[in-house]
N, C-alpha and C positions, 0 to 999 in steps of 0.2 A: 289024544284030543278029546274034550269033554264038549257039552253042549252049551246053551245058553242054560243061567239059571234065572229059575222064575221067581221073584217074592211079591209077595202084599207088601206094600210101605211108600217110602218117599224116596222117589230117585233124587232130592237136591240132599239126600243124607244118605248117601253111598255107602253100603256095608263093607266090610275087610277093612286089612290094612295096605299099605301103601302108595303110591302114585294113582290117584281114578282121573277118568275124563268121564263127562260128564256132558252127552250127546243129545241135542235136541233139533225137532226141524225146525228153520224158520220158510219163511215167504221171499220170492223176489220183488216187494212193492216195500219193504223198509216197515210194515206195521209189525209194531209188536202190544198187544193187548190184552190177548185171550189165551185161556190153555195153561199151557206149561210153563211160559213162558210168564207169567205172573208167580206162579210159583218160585221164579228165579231169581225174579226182581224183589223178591220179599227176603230172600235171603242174602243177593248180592246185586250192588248197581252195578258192577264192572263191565257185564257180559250183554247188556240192552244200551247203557252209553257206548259200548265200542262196537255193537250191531249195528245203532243209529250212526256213528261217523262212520263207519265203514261202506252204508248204505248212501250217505249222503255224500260222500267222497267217489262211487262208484264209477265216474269218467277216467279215473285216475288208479284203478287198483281192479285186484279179481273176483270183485263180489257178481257173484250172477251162480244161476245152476249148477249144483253141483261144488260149489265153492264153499268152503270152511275157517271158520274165523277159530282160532283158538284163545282164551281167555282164561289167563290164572286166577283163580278168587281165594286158593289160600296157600300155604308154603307145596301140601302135597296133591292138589286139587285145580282141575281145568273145567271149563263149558267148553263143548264144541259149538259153535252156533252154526249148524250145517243148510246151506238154505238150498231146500227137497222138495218145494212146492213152487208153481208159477200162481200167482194170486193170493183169493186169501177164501173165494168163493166157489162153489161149483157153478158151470156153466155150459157150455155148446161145448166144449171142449171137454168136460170132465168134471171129476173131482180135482185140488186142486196137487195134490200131492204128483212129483214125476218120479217115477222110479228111476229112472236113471239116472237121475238127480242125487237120488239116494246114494245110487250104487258107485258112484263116482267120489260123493261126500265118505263113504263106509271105508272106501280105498284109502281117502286123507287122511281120515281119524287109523285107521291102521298103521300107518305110516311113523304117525307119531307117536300111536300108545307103544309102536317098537320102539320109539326114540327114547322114550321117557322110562321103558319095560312096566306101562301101565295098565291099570285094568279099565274095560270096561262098560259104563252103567247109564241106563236112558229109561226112558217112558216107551210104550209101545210106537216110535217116530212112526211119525206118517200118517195114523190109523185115527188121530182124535180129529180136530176141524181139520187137517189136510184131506180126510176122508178117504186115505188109503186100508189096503186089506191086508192082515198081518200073515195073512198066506202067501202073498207077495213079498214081504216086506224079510218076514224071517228067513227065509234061503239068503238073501243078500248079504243078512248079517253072518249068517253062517258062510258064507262062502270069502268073506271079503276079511272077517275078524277072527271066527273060530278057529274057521280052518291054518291060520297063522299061528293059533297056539294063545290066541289071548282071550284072558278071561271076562266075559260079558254076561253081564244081571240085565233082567228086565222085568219093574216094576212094576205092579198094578198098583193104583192107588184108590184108597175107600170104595165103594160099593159097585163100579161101573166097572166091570172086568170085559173086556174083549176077549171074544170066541177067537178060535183059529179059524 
């Protein structure tokens, strides 16, 4: 079993070859605007059209915490849209990121990179406007993806590197 690996670059341009997903947090209020999340939308509409009907459908389906929307954007390539956060702001409650949230979404996406025997590659979830600590966040991945044997990048991208 190896670790996670780290690179400088852009997680919506996954290195290696094969089957990637492609893991990010969203919010339980349906915004998508800010963050990573703009960087996805520049390269694919697929995966914020079917966040917003997913969000907007929500009486009717399982979007809420901890829930994962999976979205194809190309023959060998998926977004996770994992939503890991209640809000979108800190408040009386917190930052908005919930780990368990996370830890719940981490299990989904494993479930399916076994399905698919995919790798995979995200931004530091959690740690940008969710305002989670990637000293939390990284056990989860390791316990929920590594430790199954599957392979996961995590990007930093241009000058704003997160501490552990």
């Amino acid at each position: 079993m190896t670790g996670i690996t780290y690179l400088r670059g852009d997680a919506t341009a996954p290195s290696g070859q094969g089957v990637k997903i492609i893991v990010h947090c969203c919010n339980d209020l349906g915004g998508w605007g800010k963050g990573f999340v703009l960087a996805l939308s520049r390269r694919w509409s697929g995966p914020e059209a079917a966040y917003r009907r997913w969000h907007h459908g929500r009486a009717d389906n399982d979007f809420g915490l901890g829930a994962v929307q999976f979205v194809q954007v190309e023959p060998y390539l998926w977004v996770a849209n994992l939503v890991g956060q209640r809000g979108m702001r800190p408040g009386s409650k917190g930052v908005p990121v919930r780990y368990e949230a996370l830890d719940e979404g981490l299990r989904r996406v494993a479930e399916k990179a076994a399905e698919l025997g995919a790798s995979v590659h995200m931004p530091r979830i959690g740690c940008g406007l969710a305002g989670g600590s990637w000293s939390r966040v990284e056990p989860l991945i390791t316990e929920r993806l590594v430790s199954r044997g599957t392979a996961v990048t995590v990007y930093d991208h241009g000058q704003g590197v997160f501490r552990k």
